[in-house]
N, CA, C and O atoms as a Maestro MAE file, in Angstrom:
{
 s_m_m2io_version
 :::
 2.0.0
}

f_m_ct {
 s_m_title
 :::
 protein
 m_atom[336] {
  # First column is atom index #
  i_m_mmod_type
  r_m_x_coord
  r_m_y_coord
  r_m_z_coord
  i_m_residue_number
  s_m_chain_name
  s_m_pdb_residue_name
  s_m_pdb_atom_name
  i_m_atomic_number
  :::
  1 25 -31.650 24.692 91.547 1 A "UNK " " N  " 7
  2 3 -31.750 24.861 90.120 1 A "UNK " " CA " 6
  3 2 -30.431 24.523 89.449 1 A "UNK " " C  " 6
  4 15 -30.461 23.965 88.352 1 A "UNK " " O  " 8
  5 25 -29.282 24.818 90.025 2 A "UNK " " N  " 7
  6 3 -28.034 24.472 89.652 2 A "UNK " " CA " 6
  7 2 -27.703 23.037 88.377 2 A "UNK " " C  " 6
  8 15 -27.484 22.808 87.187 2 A "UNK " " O  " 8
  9 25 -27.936 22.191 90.175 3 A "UNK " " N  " 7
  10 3 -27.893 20.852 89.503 3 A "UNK " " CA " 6
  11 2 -28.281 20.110 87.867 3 A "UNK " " C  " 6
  12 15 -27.574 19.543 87.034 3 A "UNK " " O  " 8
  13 25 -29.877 20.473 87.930 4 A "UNK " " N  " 7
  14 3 -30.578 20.877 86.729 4 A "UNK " " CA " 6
  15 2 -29.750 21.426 85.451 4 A "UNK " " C  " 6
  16 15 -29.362 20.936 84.390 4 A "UNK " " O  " 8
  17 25 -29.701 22.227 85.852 5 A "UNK " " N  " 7
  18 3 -28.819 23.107 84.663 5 A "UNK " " CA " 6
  19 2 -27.063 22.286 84.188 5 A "UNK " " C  " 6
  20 15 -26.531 22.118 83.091 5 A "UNK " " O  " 8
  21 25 -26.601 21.935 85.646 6 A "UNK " " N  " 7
  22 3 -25.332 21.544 84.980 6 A "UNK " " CA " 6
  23 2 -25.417 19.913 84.462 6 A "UNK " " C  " 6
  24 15 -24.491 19.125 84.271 6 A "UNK " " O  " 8
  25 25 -26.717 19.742 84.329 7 A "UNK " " N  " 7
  26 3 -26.587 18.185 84.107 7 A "UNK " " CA " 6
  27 2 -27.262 18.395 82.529 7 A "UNK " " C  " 6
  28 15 -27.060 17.444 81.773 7 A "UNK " " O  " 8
  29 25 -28.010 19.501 81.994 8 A "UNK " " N  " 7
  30 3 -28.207 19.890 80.808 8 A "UNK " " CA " 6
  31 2 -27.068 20.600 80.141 8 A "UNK " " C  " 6
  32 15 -26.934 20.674 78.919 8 A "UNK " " O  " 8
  33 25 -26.147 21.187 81.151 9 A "UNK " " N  " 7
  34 3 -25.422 21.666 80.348 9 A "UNK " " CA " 6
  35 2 -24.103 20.468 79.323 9 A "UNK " " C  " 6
  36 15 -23.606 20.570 78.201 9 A "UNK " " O  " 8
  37 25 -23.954 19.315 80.561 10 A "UNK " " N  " 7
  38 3 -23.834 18.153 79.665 10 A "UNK " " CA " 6
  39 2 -23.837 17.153 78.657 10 A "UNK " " C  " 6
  40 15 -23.033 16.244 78.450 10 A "UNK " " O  " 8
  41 25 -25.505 17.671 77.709 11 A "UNK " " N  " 7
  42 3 -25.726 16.785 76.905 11 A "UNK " " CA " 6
  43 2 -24.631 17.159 75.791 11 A "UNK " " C  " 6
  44 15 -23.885 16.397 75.175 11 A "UNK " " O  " 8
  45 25 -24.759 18.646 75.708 12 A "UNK " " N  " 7
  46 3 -23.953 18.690 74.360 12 A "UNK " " CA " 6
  47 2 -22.726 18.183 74.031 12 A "UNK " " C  " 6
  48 15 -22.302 17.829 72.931 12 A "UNK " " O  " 8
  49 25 -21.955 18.190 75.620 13 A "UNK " " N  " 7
  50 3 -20.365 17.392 75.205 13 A "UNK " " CA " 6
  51 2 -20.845 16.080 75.277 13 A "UNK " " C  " 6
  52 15 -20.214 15.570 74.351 13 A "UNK " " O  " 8
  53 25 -21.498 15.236 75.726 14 A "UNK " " N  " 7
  54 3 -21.424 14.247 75.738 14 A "UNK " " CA " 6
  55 2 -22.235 13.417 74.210 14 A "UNK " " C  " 6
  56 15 -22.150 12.233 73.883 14 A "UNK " " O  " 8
  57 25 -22.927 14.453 73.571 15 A "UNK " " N  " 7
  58 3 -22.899 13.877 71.980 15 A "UNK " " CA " 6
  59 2 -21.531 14.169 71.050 15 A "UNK " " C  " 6
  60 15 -21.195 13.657 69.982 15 A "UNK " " O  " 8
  61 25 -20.965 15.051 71.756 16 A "UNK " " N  " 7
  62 3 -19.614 15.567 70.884 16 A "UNK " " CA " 6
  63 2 -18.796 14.048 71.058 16 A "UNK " " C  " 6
  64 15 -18.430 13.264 70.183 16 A "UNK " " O  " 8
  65 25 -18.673 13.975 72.500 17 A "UNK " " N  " 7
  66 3 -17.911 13.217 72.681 17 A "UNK " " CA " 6
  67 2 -18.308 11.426 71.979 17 A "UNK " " C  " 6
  68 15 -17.379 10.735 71.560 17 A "UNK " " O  " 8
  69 25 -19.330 11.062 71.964 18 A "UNK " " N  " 7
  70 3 -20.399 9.656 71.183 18 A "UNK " " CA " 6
  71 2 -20.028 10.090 69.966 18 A "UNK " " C  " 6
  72 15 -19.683 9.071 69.367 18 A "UNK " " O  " 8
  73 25 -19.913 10.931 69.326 19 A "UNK " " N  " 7
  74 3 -19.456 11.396 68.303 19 A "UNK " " CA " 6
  75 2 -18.099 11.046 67.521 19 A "UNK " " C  " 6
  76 15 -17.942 10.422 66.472 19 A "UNK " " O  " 8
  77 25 -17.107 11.698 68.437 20 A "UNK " " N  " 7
  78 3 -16.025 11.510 68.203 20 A "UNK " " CA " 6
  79 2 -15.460 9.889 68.442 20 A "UNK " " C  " 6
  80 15 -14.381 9.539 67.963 20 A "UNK " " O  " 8
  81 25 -16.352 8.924 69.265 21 A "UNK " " N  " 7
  82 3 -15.827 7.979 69.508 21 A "UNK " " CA " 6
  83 2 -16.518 6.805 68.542 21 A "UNK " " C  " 6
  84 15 -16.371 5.618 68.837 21 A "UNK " " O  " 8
  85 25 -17.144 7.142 67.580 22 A "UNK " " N  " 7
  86 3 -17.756 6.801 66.294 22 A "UNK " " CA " 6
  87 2 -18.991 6.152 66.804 22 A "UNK " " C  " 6
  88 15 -19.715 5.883 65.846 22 A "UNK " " O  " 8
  89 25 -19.423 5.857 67.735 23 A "UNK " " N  " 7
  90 3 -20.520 5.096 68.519 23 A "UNK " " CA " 6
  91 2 -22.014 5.823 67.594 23 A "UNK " " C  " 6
  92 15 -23.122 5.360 67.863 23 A "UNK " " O  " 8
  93 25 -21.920 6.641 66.829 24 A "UNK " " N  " 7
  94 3 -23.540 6.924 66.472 24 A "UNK " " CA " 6
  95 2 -23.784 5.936 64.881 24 A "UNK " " C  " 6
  96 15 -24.828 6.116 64.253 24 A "UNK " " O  " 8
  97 25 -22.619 4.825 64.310 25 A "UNK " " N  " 7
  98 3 -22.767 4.588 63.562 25 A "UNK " " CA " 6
  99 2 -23.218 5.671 62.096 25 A "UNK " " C  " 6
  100 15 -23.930 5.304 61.161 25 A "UNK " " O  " 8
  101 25 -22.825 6.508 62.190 26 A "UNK " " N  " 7
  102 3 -22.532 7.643 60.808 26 A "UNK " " CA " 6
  103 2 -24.469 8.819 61.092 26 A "UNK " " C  " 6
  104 15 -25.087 9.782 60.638 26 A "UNK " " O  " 8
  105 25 -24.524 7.974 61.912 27 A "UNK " " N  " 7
  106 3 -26.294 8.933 62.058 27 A "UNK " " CA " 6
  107 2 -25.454 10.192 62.649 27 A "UNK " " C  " 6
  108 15 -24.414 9.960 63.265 27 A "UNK " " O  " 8
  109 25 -25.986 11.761 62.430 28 A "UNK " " N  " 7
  110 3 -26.054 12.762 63.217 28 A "UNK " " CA " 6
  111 2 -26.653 12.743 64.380 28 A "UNK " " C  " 6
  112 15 -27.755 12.197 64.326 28 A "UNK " " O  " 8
  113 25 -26.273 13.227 65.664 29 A "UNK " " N  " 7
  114 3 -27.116 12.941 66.903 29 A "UNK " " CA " 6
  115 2 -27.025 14.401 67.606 29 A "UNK " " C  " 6
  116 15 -27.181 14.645 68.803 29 A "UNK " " O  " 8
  117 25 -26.765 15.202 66.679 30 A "UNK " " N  " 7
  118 3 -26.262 16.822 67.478 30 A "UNK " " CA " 6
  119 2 -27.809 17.115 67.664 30 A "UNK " " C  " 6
  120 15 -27.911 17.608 68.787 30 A "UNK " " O  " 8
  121 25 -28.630 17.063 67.276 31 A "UNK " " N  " 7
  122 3 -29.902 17.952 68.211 31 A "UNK " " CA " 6
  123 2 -30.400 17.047 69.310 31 A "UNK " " C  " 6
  124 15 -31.232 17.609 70.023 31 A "UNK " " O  " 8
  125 25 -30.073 15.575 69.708 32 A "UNK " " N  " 7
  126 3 -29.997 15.405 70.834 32 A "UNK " " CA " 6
  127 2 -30.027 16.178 71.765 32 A "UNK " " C  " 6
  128 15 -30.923 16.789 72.348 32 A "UNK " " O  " 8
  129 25 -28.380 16.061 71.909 33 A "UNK " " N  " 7
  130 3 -27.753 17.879 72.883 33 A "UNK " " CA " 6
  131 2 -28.669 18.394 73.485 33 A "UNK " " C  " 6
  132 15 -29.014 18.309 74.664 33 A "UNK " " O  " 8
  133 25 -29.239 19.182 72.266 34 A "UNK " " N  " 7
  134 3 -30.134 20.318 72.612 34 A "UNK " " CA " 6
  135 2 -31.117 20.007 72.909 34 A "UNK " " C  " 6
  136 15 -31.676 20.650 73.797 34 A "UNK " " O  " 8
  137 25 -31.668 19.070 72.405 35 A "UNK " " N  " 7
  138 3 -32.959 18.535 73.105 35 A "UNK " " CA " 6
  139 2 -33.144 18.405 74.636 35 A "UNK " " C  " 6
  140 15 -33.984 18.831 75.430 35 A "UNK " " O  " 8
  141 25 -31.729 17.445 74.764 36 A "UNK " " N  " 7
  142 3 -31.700 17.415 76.378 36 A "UNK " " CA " 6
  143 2 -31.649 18.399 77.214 36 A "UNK " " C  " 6
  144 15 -32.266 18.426 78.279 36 A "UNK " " O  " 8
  145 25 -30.648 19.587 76.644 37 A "UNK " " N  " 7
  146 3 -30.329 20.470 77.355 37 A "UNK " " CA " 6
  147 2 -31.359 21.609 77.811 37 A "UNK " " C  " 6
  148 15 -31.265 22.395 78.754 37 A "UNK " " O  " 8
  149 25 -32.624 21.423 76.615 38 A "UNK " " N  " 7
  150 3 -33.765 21.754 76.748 38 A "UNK " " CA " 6
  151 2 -34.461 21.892 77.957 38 A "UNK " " C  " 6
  152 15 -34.443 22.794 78.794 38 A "UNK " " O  " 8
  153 25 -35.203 20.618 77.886 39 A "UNK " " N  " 7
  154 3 -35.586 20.175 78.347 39 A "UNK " " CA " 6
  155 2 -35.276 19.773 80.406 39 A "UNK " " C  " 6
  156 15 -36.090 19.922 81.317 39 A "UNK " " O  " 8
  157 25 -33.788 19.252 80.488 40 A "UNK " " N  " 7
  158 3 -33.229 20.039 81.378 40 A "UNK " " CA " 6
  159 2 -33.386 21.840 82.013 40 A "UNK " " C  " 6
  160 15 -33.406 22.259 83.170 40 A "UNK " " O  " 8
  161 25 -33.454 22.388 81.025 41 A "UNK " " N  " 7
  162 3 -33.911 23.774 81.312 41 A "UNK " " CA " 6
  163 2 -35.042 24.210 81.984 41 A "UNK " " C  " 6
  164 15 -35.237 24.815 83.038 41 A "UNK " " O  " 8
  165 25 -35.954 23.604 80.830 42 A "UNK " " N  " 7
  166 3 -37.385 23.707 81.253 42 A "UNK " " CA " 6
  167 2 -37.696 23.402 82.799 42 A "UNK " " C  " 6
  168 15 -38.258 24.090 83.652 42 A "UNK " " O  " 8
  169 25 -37.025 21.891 82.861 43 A "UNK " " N  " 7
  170 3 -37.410 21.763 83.849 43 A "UNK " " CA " 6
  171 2 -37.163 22.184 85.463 43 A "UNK " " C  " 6
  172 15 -37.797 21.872 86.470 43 A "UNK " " O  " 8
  173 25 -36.180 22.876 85.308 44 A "UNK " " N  " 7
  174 3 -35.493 23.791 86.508 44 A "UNK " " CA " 6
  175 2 -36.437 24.949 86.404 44 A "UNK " " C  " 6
  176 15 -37.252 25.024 87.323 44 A "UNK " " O  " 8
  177 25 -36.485 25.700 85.644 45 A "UNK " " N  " 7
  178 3 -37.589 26.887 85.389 45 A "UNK " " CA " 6
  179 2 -38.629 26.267 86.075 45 A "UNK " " C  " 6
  180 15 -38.927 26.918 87.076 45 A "UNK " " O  " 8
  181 25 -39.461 25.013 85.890 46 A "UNK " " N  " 7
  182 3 -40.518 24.864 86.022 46 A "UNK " " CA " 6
  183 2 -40.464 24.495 87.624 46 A "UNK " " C  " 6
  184 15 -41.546 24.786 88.134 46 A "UNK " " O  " 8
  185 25 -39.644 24.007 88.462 47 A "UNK " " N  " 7
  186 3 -39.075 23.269 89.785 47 A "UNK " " CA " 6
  187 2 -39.173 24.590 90.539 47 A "UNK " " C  " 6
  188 15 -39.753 24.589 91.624 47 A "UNK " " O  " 8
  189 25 -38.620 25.789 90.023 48 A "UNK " " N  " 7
  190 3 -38.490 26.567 90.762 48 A "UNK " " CA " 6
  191 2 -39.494 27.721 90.342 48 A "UNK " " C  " 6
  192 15 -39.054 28.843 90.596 48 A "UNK " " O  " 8
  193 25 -40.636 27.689 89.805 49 A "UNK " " N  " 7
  194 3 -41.750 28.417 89.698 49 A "UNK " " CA " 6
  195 2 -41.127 30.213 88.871 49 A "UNK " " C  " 6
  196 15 -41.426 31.386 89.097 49 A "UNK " " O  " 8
  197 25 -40.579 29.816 88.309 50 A "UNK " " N  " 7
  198 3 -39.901 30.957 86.713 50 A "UNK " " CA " 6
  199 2 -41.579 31.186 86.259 50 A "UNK " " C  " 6
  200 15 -42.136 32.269 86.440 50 A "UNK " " O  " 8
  201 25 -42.150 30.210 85.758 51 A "UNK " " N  " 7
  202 3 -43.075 30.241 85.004 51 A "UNK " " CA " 6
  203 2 -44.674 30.879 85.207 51 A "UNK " " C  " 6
  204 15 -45.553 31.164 84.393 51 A "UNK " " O  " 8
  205 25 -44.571 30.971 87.083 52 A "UNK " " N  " 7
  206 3 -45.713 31.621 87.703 52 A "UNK " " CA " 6
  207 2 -45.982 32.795 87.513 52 A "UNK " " C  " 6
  208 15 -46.314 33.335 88.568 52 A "UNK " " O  " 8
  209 25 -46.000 33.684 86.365 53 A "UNK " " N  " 7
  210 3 -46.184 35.371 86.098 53 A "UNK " " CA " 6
  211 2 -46.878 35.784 87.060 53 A "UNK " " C  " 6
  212 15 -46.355 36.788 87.544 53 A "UNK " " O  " 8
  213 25 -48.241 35.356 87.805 54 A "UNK " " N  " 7
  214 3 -48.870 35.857 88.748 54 A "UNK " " CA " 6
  215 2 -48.136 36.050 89.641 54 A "UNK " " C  " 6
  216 15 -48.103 37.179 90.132 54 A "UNK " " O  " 8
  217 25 -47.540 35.307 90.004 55 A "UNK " " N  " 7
  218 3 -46.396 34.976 91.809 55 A "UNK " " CA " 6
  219 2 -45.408 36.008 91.592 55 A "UNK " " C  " 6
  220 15 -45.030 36.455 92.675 55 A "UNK " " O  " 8
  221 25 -45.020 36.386 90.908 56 A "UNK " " N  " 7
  222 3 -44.100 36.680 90.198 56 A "UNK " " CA " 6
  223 2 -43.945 38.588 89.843 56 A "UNK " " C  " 6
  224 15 -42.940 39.299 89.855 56 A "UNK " " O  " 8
  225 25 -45.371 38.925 89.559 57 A "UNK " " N  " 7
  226 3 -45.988 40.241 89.576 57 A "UNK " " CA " 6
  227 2 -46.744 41.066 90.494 57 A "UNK " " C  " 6
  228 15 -47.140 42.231 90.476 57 A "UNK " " O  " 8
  229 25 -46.835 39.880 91.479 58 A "UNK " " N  " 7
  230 3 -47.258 40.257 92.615 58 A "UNK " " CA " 6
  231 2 -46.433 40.646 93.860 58 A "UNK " " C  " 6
  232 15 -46.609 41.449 94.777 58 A "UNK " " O  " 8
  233 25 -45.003 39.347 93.381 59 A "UNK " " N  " 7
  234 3 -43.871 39.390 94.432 59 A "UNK " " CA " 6
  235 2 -43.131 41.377 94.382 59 A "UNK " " C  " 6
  236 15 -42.911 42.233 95.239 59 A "UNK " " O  " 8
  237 25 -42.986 41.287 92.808 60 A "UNK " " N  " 7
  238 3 -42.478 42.838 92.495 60 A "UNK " " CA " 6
  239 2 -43.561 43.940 92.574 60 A "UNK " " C  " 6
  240 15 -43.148 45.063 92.865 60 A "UNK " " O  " 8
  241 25 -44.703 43.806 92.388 61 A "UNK " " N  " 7
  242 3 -45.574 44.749 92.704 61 A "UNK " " CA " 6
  243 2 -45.852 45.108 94.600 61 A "UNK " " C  " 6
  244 15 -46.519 46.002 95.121 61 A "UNK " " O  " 8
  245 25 -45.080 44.064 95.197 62 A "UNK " " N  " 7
  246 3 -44.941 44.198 96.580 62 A "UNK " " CA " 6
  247 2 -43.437 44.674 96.854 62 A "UNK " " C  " 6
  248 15 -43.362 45.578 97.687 62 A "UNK " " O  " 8
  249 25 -42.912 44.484 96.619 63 A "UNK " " N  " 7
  250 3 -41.526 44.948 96.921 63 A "UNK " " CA " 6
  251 2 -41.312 46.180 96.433 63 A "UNK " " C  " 6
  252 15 -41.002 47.078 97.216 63 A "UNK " " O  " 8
  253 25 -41.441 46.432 95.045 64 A "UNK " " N  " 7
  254 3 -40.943 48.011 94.622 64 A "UNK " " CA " 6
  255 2 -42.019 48.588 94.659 64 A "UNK " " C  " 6
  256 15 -42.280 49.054 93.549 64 A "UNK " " O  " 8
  257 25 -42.796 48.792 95.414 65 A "UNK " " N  " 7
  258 3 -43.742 49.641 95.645 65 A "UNK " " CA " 6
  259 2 -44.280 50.493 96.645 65 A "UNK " " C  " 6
  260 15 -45.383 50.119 97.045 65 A "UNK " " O  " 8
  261 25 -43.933 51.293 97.051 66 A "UNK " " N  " 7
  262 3 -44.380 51.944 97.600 66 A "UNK " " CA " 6
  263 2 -45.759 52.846 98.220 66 A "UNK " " C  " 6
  264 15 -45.932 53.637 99.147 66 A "UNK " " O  " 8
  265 25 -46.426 52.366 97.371 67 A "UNK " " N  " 7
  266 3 -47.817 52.841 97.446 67 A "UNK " " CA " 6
  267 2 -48.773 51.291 98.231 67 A "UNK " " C  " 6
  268 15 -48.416 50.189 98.646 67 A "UNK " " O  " 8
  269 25 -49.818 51.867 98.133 68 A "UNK " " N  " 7
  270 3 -51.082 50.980 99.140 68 A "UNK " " CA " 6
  271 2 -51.304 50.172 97.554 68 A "UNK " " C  " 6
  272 15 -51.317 50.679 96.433 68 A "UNK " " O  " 8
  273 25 -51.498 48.446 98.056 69 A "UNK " " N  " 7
  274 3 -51.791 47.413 96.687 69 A "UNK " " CA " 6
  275 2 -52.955 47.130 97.165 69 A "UNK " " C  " 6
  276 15 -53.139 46.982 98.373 69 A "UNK " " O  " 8
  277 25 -54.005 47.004 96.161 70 A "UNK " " N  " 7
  278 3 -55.622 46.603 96.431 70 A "UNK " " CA " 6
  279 2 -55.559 45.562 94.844 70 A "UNK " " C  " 6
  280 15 -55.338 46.040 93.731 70 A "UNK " " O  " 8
  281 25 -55.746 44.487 95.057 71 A "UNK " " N  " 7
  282 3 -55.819 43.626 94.062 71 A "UNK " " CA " 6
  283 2 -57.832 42.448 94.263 71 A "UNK " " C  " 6
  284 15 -58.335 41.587 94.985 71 A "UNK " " O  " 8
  285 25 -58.151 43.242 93.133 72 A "UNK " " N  " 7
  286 3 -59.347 42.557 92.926 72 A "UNK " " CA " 6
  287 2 -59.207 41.370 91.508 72 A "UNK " " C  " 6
  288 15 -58.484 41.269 90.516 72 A "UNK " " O  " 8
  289 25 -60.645 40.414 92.265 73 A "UNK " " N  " 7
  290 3 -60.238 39.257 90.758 73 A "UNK " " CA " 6
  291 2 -61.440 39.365 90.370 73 A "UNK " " C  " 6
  292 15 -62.223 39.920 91.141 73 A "UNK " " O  " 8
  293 25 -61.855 38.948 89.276 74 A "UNK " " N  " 7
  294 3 -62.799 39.357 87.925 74 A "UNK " " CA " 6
  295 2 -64.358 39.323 88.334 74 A "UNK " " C  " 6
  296 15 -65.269 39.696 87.595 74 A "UNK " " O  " 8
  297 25 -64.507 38.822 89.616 75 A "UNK " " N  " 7
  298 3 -65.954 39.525 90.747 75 A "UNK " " CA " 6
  299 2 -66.167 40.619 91.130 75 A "UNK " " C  " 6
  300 15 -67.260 41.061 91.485 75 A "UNK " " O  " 8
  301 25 -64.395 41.585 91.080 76 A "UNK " " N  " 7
  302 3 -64.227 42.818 92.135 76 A "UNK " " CA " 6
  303 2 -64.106 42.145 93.284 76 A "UNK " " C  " 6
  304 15 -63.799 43.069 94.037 76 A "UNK " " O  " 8
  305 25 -64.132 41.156 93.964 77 A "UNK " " N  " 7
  306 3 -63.616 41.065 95.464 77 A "UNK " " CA " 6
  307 2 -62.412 41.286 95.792 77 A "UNK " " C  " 6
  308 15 -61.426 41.060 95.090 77 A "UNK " " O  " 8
  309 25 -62.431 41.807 97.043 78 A "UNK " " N  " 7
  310 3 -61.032 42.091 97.288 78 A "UNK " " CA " 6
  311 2 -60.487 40.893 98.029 78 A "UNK " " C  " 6
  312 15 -60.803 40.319 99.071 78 A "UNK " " O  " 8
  313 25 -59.039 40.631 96.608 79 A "UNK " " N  " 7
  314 3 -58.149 39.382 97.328 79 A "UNK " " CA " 6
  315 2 -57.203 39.875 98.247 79 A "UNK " " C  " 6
  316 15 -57.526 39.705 99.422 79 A "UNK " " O  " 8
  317 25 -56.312 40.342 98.081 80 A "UNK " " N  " 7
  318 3 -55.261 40.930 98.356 80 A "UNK " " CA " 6
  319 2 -55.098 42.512 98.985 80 A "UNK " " C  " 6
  320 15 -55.366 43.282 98.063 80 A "UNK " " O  " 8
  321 25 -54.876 43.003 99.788 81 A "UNK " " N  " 7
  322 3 -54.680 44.536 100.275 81 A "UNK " " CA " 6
  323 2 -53.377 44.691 101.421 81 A "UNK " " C  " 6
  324 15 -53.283 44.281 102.578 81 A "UNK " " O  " 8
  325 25 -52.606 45.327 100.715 82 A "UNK " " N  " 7
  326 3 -51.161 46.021 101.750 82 A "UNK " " CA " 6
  327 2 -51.161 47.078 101.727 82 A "UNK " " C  " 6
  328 15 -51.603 47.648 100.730 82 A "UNK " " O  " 8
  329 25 -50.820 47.575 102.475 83 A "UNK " " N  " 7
  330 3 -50.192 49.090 102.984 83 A "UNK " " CA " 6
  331 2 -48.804 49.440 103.264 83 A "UNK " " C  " 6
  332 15 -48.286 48.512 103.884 83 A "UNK " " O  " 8
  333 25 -48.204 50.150 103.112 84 A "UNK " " N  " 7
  334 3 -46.838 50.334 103.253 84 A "UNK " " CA " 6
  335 2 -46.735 51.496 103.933 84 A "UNK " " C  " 6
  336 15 -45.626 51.945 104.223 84 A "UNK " " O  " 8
  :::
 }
 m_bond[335] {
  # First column is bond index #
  i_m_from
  i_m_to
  i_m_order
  :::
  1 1 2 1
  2 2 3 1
  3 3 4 2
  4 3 5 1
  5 5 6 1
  6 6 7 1
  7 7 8 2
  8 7 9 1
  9 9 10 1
  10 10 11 1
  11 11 12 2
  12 11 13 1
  13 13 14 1
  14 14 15 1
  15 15 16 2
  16 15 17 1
  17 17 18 1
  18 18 19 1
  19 19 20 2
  20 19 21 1
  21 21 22 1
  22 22 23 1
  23 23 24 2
  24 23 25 1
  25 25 26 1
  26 26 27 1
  27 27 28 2
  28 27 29 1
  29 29 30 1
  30 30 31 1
  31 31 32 2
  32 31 33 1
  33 33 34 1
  34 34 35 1
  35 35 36 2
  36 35 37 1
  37 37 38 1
  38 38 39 1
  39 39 40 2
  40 39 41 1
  41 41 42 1
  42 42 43 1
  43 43 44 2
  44 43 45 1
  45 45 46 1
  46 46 47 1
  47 47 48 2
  48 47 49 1
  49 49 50 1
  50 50 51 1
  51 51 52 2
  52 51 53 1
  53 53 54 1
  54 54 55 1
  55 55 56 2
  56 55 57 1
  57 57 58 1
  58 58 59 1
  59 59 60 2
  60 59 61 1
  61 61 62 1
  62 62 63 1
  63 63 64 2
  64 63 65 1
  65 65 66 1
  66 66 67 1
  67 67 68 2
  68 67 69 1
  69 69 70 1
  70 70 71 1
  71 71 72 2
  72 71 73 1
  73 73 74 1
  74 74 75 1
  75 75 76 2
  76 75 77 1
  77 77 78 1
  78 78 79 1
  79 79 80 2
  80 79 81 1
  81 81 82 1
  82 82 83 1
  83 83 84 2
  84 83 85 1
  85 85 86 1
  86 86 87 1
  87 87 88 2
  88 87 89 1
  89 89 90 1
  90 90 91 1
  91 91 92 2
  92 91 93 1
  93 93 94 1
  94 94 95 1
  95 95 96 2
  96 95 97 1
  97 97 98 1
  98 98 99 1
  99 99 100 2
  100 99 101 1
  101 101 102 1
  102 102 103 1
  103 103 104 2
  104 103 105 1
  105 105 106 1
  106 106 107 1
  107 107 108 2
  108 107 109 1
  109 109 110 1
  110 110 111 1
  111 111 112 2
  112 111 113 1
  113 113 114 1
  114 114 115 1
  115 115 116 2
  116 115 117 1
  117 117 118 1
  118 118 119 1
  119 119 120 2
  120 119 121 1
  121 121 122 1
  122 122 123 1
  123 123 124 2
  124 123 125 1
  125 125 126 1
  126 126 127 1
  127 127 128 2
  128 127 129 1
  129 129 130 1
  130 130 131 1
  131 131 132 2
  132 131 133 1
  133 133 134 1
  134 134 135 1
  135 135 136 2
  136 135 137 1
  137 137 138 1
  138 138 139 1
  139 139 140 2
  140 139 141 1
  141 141 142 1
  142 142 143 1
  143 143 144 2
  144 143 145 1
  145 145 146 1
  146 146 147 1
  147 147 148 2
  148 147 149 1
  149 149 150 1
  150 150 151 1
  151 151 152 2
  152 151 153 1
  153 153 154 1
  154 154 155 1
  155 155 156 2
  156 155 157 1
  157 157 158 1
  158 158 159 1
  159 159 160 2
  160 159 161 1
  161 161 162 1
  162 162 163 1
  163 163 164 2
  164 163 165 1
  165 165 166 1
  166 166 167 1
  167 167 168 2
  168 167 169 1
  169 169 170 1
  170 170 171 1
  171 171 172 2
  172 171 173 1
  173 173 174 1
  174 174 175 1
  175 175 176 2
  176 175 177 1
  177 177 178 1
  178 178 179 1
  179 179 180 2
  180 179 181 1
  181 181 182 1
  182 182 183 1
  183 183 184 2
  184 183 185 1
  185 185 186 1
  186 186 187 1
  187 187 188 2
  188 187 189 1
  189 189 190 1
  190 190 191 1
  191 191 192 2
  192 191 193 1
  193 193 194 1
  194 194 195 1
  195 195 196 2
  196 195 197 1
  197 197 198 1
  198 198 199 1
  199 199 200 2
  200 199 201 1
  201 201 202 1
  202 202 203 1
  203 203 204 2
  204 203 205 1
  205 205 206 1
  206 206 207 1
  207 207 208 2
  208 207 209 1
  209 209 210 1
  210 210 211 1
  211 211 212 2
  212 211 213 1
  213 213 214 1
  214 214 215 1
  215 215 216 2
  216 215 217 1
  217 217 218 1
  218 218 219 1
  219 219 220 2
  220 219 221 1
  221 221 222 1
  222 222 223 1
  223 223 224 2
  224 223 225 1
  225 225 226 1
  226 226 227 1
  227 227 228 2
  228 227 229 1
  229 229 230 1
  230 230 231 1
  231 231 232 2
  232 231 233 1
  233 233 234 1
  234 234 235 1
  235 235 236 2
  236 235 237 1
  237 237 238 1
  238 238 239 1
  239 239 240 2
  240 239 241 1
  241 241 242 1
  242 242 243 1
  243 243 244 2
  244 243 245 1
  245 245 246 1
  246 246 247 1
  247 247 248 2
  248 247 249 1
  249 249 250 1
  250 250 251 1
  251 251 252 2
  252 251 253 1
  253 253 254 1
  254 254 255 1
  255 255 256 2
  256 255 257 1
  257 257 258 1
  258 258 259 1
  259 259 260 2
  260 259 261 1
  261 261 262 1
  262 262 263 1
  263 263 264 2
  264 263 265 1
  265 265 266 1
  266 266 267 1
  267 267 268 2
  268 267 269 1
  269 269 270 1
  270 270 271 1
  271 271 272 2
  272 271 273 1
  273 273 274 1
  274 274 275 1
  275 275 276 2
  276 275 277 1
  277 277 278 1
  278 278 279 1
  279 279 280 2
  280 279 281 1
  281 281 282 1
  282 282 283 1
  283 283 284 2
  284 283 285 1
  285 285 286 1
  286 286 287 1
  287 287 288 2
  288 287 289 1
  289 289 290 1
  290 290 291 1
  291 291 292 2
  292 291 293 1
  293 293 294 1
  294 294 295 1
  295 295 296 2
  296 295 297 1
  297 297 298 1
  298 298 299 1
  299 299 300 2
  300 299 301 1
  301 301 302 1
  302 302 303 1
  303 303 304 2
  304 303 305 1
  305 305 306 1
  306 306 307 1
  307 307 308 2
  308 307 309 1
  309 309 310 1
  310 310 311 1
  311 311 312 2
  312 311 313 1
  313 313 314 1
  314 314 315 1
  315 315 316 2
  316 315 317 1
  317 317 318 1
  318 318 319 1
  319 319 320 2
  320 319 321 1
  321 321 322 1
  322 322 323 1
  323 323 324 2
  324 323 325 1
  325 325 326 1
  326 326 327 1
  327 327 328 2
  328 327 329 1
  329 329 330 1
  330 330 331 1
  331 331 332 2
  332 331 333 1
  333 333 334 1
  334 334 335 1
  335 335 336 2
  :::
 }
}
């Protein structure tokens, strides 16, 4: 995820810097930046499954838990069952 991130964290100096070196011809290009850096974001979140709430509520509903997990899906079948 790193990588991702430090290559978004880039866009913004590097419009500062297109900036300062007059290269945008007098246009503003600052939400570039952010656009990229966005987007960069997103996509590390998305690479590394941030975005899976299920995976995610299940991983912590297994770990800090201490009690027996019985997880049914909208049939009532039983998907899932641990014991601790």
């Amino acid at each position: 995820m790193a990588p991702l991130l430090l290559i978004g964290m880039c866009f913004p100096w590097l419009v500062v810097v297109i900036r300062s070196m007059g290269l945008t011809g007098g246009y503003e290009i600052s939400f570039l930046g952010i656009i990229f850096t966005a987007v960069f974001a997103i996509l590390a979140l998305i690479k590394y499954g941030y975005f899976d709430s299920v995976q995610q509520a299940v991983t912590n509903a297994i770990y800090k838990s201490n009690e027996c997990l019985l997880v049914l899906d909208n049939d009532k079948n039983c998907t899932i069952i641990i014991t601790v």
